[in-house]
CHARMM internal coordinates of N, CA and C (Angstrom, degrees):
IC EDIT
DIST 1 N 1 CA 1.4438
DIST 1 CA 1 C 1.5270
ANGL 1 N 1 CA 1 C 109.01
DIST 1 C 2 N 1.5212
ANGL 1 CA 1 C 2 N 110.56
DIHE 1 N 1 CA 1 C 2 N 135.12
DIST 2 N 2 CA 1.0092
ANGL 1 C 2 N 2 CA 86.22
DIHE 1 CA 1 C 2 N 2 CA 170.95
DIST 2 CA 2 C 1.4246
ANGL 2 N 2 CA 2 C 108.61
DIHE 1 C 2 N 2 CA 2 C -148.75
DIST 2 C 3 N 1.0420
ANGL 2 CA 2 C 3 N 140.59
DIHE 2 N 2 CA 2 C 3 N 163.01
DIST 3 N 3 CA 1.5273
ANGL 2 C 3 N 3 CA 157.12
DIHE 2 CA 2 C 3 N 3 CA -135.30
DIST 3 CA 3 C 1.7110
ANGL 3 N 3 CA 3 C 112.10
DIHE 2 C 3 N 3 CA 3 C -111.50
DIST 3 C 4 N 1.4546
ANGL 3 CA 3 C 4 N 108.77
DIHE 3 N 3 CA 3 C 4 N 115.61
DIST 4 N 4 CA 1.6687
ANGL 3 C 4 N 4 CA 101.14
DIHE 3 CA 3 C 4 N 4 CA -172.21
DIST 4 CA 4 C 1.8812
ANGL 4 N 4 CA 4 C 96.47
DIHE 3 C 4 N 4 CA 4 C -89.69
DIST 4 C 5 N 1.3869
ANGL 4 CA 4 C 5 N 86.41
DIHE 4 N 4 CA 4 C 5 N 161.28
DIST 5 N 5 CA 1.3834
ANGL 4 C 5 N 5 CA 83.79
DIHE 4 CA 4 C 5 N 5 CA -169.01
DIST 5 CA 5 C 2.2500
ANGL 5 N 5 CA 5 C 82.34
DIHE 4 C 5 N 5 CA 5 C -104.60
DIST 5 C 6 N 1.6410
ANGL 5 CA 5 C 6 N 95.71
DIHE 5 N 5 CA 5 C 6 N 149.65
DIST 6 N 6 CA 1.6444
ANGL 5 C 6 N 6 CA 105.02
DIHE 5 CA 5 C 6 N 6 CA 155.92
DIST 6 CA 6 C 1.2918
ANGL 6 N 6 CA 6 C 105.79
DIHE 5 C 6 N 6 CA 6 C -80.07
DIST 6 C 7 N 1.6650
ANGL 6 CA 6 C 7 N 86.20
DIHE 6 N 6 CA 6 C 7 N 132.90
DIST 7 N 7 CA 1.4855
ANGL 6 C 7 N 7 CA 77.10
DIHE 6 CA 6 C 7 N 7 CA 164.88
DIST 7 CA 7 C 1.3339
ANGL 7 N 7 CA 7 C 128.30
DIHE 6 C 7 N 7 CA 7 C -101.37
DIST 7 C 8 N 1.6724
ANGL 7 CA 7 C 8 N 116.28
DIHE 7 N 7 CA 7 C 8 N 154.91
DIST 8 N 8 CA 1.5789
ANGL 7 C 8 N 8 CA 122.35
DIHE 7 CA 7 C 8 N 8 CA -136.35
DIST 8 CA 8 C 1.5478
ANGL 8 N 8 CA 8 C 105.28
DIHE 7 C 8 N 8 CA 8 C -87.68
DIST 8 C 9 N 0.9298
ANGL 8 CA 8 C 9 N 103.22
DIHE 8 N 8 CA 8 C 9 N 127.62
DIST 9 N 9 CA 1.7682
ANGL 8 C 9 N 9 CA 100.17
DIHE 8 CA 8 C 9 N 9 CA 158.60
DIST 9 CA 9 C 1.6369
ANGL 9 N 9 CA 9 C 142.04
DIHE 8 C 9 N 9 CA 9 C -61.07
DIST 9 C 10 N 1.2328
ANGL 9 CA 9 C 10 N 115.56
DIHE 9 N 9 CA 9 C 10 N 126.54
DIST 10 N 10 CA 1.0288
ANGL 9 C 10 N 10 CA 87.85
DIHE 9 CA 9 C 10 N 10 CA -169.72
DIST 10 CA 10 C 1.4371
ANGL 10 N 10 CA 10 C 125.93
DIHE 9 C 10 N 10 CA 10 C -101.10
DIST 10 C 11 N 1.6292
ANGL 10 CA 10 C 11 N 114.84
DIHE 10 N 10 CA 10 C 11 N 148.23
DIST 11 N 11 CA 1.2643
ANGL 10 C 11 N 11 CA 123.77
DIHE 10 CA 10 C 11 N 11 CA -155.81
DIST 11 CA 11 C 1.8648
ANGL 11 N 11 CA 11 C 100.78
DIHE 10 C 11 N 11 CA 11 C -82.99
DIST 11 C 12 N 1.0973
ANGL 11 CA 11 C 12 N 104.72
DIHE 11 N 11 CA 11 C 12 N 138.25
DIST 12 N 12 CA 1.5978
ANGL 11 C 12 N 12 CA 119.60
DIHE 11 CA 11 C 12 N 12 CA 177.93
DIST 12 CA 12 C 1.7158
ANGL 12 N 12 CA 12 C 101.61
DIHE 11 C 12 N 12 CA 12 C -57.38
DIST 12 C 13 N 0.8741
ANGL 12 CA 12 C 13 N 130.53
DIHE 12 N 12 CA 12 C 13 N 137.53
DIST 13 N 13 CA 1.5559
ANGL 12 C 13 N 13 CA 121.62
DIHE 12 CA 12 C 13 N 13 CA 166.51
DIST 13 CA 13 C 1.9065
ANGL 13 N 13 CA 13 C 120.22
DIHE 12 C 13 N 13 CA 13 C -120.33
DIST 13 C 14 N 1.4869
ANGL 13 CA 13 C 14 N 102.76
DIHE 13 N 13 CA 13 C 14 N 117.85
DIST 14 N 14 CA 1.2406
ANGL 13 C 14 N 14 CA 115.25
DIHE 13 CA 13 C 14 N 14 CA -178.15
DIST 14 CA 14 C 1.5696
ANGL 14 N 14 CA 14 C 128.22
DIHE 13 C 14 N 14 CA 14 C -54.66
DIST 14 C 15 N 1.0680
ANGL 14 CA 14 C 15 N 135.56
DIHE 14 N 14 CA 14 C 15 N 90.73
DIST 15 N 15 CA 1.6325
ANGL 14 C 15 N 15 CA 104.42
DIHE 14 CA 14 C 15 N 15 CA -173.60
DIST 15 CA 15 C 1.1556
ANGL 15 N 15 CA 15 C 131.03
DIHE 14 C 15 N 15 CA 15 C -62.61
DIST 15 C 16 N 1.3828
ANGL 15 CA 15 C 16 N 110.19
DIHE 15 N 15 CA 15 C 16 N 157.87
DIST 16 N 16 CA 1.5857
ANGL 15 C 16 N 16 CA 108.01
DIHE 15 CA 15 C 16 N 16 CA -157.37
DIST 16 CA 16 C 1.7529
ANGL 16 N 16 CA 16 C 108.96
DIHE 15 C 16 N 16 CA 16 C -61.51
DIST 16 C 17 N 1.3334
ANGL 16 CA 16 C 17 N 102.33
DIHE 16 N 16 CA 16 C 17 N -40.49
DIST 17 N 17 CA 1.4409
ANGL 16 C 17 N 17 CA 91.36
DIHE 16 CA 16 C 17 N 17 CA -171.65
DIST 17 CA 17 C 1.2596
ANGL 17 N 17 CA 17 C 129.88
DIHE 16 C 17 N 17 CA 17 C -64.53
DIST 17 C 18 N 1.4580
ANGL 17 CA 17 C 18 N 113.74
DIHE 17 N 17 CA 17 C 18 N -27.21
DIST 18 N 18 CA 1.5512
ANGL 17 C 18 N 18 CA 134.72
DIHE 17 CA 17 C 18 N 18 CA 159.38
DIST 18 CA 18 C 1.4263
ANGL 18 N 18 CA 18 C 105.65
DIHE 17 C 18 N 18 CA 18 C -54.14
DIST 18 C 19 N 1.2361
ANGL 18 CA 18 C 19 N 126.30
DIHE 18 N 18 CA 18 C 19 N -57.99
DIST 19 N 19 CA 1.7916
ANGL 18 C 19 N 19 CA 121.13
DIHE 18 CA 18 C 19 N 19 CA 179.83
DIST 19 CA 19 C 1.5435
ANGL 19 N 19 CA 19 C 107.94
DIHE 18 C 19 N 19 CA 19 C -57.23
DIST 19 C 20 N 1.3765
ANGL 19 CA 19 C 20 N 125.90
DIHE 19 N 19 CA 19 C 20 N -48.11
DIST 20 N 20 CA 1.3881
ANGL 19 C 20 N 20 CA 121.63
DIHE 19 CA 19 C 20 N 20 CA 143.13
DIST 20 CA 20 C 1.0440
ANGL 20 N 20 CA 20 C 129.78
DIHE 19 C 20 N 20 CA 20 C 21.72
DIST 20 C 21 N 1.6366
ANGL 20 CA 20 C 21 N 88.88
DIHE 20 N 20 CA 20 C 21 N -89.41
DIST 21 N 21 CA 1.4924
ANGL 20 C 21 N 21 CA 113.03
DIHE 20 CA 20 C 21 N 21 CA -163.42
DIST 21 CA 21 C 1.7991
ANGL 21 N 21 CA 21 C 112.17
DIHE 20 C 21 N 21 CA 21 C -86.34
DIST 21 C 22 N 1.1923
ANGL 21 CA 21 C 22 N 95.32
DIHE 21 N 21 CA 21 C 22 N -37.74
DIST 22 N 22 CA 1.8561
ANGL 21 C 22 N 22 CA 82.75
DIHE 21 CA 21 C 22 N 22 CA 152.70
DIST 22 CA 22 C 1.0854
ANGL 22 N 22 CA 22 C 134.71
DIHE 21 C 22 N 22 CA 22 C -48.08
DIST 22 C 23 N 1.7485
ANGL 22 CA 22 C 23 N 115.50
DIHE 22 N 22 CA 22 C 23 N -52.95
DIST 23 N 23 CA 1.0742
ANGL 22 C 23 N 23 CA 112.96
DIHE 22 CA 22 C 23 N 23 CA -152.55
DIST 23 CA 23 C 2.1179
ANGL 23 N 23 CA 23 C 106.12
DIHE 22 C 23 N 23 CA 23 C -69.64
DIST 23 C 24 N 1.2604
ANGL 23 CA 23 C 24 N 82.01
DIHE 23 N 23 CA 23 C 24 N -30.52
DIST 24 N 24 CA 1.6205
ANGL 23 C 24 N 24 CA 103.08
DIHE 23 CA 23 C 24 N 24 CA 167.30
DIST 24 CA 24 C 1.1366
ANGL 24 N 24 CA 24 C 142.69
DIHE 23 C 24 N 24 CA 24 C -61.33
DIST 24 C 25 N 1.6049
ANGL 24 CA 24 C 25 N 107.57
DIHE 24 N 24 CA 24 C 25 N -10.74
DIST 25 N 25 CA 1.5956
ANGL 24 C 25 N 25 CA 139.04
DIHE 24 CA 24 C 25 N 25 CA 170.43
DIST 25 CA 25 C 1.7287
ANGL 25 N 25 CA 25 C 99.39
DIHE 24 C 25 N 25 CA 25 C -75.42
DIST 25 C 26 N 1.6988
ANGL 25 CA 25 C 26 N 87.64
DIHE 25 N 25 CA 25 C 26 N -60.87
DIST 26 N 26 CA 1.7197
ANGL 25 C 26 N 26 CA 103.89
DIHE 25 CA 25 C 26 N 26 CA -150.09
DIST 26 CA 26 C 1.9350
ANGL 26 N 26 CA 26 C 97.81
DIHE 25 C 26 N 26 CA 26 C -66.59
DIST 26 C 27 N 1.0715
ANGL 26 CA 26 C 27 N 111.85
DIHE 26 N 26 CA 26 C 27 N -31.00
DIST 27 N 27 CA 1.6539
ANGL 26 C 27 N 27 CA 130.33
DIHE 26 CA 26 C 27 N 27 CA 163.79
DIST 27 CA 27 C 1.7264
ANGL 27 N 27 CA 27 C 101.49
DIHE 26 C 27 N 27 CA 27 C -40.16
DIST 27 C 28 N 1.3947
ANGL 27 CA 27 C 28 N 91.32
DIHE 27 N 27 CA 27 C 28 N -80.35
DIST 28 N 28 CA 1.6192
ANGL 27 C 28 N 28 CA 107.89
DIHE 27 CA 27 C 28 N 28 CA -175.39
DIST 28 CA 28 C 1.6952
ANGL 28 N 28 CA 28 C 106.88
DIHE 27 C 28 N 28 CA 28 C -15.96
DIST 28 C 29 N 1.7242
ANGL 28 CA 28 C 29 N 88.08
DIHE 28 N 28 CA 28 C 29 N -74.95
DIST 29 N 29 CA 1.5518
ANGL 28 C 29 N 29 CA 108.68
DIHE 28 CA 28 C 29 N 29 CA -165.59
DIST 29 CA 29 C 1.4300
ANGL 29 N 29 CA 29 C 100.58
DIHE 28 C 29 N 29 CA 29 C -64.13
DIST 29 C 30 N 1.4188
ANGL 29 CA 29 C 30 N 152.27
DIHE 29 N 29 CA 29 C 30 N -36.42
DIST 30 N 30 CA 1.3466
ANGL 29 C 30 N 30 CA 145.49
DIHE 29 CA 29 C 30 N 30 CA 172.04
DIST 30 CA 30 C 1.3183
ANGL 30 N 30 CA 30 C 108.63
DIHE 29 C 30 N 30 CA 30 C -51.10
DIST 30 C 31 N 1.8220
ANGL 30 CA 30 C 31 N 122.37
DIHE 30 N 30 CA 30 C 31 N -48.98
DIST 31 N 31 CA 1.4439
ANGL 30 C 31 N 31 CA 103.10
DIHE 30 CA 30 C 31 N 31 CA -157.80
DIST 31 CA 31 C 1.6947
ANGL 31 N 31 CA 31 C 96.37
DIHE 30 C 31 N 31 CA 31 C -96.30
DIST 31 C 32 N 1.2355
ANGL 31 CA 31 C 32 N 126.52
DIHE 31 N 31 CA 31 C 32 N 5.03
DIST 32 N 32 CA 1.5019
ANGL 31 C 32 N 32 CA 133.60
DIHE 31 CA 31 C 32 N 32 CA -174.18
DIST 32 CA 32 C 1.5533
ANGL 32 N 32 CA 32 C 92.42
DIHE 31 C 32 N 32 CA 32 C -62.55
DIST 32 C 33 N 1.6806
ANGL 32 CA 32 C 33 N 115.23
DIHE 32 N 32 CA 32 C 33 N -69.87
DIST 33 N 33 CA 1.2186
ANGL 32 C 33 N 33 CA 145.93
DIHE 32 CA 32 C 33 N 33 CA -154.26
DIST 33 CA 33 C 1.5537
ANGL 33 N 33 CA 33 C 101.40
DIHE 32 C 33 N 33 CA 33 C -76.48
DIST 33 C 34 N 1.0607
ANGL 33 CA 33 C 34 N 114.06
DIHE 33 N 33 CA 33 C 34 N -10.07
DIST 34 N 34 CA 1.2108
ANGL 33 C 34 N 34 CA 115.96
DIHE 33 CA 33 C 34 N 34 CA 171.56
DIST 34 CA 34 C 1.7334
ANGL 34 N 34 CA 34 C 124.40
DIHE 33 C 34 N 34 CA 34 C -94.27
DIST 34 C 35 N 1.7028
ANGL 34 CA 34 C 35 N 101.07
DIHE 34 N 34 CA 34 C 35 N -29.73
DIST 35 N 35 CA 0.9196
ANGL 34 C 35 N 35 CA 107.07
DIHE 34 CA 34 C 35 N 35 CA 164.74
DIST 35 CA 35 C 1.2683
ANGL 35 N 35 CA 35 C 128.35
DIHE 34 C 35 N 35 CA 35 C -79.95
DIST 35 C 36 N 1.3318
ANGL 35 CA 35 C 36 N 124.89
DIHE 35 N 35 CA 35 C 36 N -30.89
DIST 36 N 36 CA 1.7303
ANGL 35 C 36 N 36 CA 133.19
DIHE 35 CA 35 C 36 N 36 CA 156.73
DIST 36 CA 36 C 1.0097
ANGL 36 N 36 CA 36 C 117.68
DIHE 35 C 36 N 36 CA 36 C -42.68
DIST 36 C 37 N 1.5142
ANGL 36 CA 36 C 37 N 120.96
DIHE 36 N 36 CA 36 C 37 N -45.82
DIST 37 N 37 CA 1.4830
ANGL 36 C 37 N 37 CA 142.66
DIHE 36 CA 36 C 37 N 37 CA -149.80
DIST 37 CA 37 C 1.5630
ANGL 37 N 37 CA 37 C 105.29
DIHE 36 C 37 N 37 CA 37 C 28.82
DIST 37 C 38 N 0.6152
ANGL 37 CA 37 C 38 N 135.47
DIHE 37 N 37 CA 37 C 38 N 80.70
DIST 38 N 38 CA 1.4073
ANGL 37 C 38 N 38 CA 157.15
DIHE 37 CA 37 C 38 N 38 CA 163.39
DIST 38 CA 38 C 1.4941
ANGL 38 N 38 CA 38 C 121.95
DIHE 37 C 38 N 38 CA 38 C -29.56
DIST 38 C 39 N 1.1698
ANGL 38 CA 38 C 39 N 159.10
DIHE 38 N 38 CA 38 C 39 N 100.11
DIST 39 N 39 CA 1.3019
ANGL 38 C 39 N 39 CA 128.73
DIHE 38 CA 38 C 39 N 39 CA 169.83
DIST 39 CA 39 C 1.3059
ANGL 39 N 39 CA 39 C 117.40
DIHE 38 C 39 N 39 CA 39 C -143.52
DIST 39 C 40 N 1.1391
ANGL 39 CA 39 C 40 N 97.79
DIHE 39 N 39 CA 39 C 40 N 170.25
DIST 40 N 40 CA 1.7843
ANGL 39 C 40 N 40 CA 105.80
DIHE 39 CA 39 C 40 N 40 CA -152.78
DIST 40 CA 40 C 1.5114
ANGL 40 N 40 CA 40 C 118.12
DIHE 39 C 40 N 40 CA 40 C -83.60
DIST 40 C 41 N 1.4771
ANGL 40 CA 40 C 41 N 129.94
DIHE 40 N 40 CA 40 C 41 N 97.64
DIST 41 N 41 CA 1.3552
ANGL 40 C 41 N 41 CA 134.37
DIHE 40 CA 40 C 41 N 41 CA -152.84
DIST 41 CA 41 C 1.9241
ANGL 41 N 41 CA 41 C 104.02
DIHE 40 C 41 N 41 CA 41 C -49.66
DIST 41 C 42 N 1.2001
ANGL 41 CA 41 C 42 N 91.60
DIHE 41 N 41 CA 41 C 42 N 136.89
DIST 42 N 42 CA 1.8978
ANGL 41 C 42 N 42 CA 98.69
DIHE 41 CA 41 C 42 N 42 CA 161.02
DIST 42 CA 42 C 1.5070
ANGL 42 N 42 CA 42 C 107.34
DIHE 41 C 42 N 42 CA 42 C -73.97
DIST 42 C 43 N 1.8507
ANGL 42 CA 42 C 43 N 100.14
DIHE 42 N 42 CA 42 C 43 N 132.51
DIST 43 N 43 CA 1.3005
ANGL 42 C 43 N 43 CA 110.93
DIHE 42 CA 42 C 43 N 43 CA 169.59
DIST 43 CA 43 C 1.7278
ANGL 43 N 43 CA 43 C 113.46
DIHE 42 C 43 N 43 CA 43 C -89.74
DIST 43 C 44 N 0.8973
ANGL 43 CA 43 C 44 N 116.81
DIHE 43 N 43 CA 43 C 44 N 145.52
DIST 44 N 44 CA 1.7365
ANGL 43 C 44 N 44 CA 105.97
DIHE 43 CA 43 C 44 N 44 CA 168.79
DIST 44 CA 44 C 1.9571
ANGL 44 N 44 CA 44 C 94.74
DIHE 43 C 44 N 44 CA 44 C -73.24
DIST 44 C 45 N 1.3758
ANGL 44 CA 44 C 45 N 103.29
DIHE 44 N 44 CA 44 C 45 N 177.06
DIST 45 N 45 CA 1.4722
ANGL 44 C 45 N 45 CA 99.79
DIHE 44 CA 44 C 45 N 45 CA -175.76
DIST 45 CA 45 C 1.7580
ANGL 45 N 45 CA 45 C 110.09
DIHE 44 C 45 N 45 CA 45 C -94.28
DIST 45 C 46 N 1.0174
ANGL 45 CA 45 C 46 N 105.99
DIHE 45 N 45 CA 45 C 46 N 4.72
DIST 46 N 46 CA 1.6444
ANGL 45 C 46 N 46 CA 101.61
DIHE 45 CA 45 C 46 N 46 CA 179.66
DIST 46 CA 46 C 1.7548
ANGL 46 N 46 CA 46 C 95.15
DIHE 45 C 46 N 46 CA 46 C -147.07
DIST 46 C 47 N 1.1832
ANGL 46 CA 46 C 47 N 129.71
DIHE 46 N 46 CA 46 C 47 N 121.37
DIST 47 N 47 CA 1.4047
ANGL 46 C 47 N 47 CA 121.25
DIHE 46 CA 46 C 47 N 47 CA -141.36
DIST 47 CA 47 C 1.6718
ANGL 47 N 47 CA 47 C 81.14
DIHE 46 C 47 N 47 CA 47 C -130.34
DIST 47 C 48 N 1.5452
ANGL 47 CA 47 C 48 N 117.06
DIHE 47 N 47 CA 47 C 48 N 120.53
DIST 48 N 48 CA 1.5326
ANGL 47 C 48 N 48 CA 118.35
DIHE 47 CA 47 C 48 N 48 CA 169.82
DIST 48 CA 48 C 1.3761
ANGL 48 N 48 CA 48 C 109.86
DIHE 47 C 48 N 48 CA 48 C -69.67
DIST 48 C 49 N 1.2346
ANGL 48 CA 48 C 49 N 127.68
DIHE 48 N 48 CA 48 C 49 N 148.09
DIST 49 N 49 CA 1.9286
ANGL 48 C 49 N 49 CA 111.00
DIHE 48 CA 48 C 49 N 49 CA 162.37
DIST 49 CA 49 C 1.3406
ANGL 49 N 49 CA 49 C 119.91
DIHE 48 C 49 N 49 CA 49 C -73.43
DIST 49 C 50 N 1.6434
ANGL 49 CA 49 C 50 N 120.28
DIHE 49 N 49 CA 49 C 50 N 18.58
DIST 50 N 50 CA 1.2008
ANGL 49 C 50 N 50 CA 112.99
DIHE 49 CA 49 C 50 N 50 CA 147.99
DIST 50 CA 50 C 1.6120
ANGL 50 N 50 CA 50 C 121.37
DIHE 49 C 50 N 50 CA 50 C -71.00
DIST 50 C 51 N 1.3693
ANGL 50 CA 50 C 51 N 101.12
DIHE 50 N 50 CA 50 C 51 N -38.82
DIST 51 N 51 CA 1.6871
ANGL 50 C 51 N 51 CA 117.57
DIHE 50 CA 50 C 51 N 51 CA -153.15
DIST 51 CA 51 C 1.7617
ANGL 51 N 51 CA 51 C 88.68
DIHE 50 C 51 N 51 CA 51 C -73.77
DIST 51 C 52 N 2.0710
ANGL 51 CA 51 C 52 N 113.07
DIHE 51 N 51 CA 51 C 52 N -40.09
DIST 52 N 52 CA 1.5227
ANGL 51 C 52 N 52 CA 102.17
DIHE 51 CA 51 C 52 N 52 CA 169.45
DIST 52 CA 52 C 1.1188
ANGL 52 N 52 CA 52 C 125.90
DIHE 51 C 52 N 52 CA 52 C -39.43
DIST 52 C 53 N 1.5679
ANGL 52 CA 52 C 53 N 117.12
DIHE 52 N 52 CA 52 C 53 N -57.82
DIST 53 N 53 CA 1.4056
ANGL 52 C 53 N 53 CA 144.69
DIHE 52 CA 52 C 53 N 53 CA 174.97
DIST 53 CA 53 C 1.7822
ANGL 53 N 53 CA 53 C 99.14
DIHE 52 C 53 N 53 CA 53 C -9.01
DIST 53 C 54 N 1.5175
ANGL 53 CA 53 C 54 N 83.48
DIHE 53 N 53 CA 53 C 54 N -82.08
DIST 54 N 54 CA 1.7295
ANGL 53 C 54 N 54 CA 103.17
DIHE 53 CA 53 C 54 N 54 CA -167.98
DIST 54 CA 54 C 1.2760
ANGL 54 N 54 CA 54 C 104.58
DIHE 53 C 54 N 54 CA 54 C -61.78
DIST 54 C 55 N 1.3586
ANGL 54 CA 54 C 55 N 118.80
DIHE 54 N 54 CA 54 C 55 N -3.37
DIST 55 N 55 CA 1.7592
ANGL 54 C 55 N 55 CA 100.09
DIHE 54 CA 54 C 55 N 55 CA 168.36
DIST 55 CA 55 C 1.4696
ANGL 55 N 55 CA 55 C 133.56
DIHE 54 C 55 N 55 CA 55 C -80.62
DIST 55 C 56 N 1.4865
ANGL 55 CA 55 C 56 N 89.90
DIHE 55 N 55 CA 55 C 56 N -16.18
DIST 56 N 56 CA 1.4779
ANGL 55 C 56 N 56 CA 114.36
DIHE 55 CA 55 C 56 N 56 CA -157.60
DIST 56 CA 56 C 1.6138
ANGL 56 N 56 CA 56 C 86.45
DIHE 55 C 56 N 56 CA 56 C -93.55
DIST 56 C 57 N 1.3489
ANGL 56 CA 56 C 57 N 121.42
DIHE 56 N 56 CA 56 C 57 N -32.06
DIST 57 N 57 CA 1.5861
ANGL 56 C 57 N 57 CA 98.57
DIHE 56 CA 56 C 57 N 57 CA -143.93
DIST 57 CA 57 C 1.2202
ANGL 57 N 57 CA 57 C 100.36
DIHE 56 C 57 N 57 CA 57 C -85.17
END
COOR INIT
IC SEED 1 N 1 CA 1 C
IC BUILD
C-alpha cells in the first residue's frame, strides 16, 4: 500500500528584514500606548453641551 502524497502548497516567504520591521512597528505602537495609557473618559448619562464643551477643550 502505498500513500499519495498532496501536493504541497507553496508558502509565500517573508523576508527577514521586512518581518523586522514589523515586528518593530507593532512594538512601537504597544509600548507608545502603554506609555500614555490612554483611557476612555466617563460620560455622565444625559450629557449638557456644556459638560461637551469641557470635553473638547
Amino acid at each position: 500500500m502505498t500513500e499519495e502524497k498532496e501536493p504541497s502548497i507553496p508558502v509565500p516567504r517573508i523576508p527577514k528584514d521586512r518581518m523586522e520591521t514589523l515586528t518593530d512597528g507593532i512594538f512601537a505602537i504597544a509600548m507608545t500606548l502603554l506609555v500614555l495609557s490612554l483611557e476612555v473618559p466617563t460620560l455622565p448619562a444625559n450629557p449638557t453641551p456644556h459638560h461637551n464643551q469641557q470635553l473638547y477643550l
